[in-house]
N, C-alpha and C positions, 0 to 999 in steps of 0.2 A: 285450642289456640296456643297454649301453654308449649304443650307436647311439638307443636311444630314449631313456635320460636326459638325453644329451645336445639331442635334438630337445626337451624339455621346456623343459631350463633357455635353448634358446633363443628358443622363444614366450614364455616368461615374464618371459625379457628385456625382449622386444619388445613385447608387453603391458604390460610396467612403464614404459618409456619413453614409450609413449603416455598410461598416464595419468597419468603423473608431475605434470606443470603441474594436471588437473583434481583430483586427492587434494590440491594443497599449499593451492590455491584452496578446496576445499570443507576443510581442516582449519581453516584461518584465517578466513573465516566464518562457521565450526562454533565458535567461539570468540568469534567477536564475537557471533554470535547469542543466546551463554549467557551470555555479560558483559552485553548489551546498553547502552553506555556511547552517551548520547544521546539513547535513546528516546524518553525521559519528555517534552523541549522535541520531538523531532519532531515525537511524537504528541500534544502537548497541545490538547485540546478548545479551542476558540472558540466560548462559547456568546455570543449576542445578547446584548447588555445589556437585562434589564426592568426596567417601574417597577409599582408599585404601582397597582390599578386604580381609579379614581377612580365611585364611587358600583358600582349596579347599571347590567346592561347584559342585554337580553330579546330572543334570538332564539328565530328559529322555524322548527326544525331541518326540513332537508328529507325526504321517506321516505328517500331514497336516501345520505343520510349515513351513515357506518358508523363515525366519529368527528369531533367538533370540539372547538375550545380557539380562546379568546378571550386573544392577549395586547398589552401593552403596551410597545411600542418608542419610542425618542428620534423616530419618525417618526410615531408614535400609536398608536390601537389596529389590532389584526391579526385576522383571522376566520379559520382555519386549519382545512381539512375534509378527511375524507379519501373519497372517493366510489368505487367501484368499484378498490378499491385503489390508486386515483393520489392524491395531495397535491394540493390545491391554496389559493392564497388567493383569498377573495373579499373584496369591496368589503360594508361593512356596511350600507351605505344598500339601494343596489340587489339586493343578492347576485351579483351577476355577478363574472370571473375579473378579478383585479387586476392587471393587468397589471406590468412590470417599473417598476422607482420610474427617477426621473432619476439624471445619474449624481453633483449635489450632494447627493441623499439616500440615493444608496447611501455615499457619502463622510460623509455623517454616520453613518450604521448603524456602518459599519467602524471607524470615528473612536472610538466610542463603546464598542465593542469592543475594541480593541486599548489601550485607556489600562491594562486589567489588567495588560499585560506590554509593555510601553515597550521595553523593551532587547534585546526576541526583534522586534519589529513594527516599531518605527523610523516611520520618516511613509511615509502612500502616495503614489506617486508618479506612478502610471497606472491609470486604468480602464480593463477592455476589455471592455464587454458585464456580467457578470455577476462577472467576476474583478478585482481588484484588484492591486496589482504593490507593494512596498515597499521601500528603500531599504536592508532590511536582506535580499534576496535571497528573501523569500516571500511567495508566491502564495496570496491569500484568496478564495477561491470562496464566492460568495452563493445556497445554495438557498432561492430567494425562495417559492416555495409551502411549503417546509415554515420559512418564517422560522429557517432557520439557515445554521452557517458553516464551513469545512472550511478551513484551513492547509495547506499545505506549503512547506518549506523547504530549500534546500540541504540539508540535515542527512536529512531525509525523503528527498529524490530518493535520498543517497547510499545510504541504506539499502534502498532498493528495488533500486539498481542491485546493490547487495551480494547481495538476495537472487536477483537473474537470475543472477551468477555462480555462488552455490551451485546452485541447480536446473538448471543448463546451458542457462537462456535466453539463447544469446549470438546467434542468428540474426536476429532480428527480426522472424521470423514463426514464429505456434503449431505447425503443422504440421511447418516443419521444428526446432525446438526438441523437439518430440516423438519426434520422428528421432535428434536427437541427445541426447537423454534415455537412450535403447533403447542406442544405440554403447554410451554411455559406461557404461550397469550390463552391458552383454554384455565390455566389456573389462576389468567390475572380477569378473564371475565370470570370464575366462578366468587372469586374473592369479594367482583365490587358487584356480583348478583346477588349472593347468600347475604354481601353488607348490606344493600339495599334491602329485600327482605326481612332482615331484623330491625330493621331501622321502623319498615311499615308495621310489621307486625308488632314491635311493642308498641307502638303511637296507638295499635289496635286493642291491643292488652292495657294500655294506660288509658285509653276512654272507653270501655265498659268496665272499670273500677267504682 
């Protein structure tokens, strides 16, 4: 009896020290996750700036539309359809796929946008293709078929990166993050088995004394 409590309390040991660092890491963004201090500016929406539409406007819906919206950007108006479940914009004269704007009129869109919140957006300072770069560290991405805008931010990366430590994405790839997903719940049931265990067995060792 001896001989096996002790073989217990030494897997449990050893168990424990292994998950030591991933229990301190998952209690302390088990804690920011429930405070959530942040959030709110990480995740704050960038919607397009609209204007008011000026008179009536008459198209002529195609069969194959399953939704449209007609709106009004600092760049004009926008025809926004959604066709065999993909987005897309078209040009309103022709109906044909609008292709991506220049990058002075993605620089006005963004421009136009970001005057809501000055102090989170800062000036842009790089276009690359469809994203934008800002001087206060975030990244504006332009989904130009569905005429909208996605942020993120230092503040956002950090929270993402928070939550690959809690989930045990530390690998950088799915496969083996899923691997070690599996370790780390196989080491926290052996932790509170072998604990259990010692628990019973000396209660068993402490009453045949």
């Amino acid at each position: 009896m001896l001989h096996v409590m002790m073989n217990s309390k030494k897997v449990h040991r050893l168990a424990g020290i292994i998950m030591l660092v991933p229990l301190i890491l998952w209690a302390l963004t088990g804690v920011i996750f429930l405070v959530k201090p942040g959030y709110e500016a990480a995740y704050e929406k960038l919607p397009v700036r609209l204007y008011a539409m000026d008179g009536s406007m008459t198209i002529t819906p195609d069969a194959g539309w399953q939704e449209i919206s007609i709106k009004r950007s600092i760049l004009g108006y926008h025809l926004i359809v959604q066709e065999d479940g993909h987005w897309q914009q078209l040009d309103l004269e022709t109906l044909g796929e609008r292709p991506l704007p220049s990058k002075q009129q993605l620089l006005a869109l963004v421009n136009d946008a970001i005057t809501a919140n000055p102090e989170r957006y800062g000036s842009i300072v790089t276009v690359e293709g469809d994203r934008l770069f800002t001087d206060t560290g975030v990244e504006i991405s332009v989904d130009w078929p569905r005429l909208a805008l996605q942020q993120t931010g230092t503040d956002t990366r950090m929270i993402r990166t928070l939550y690959k430590i809690h989930y045990l994405q530390w690998l950088g790839d799915s496969w083996l993050n899923k691997v070690l997903g599996v370790l780390g719940l196989a080491a926290l049931f052996v932790v509170t088995l072998f604990g259990l265990l010692a628990y019973v067995n000396g209660n068993k060792y402490r009453n045949t004394q």
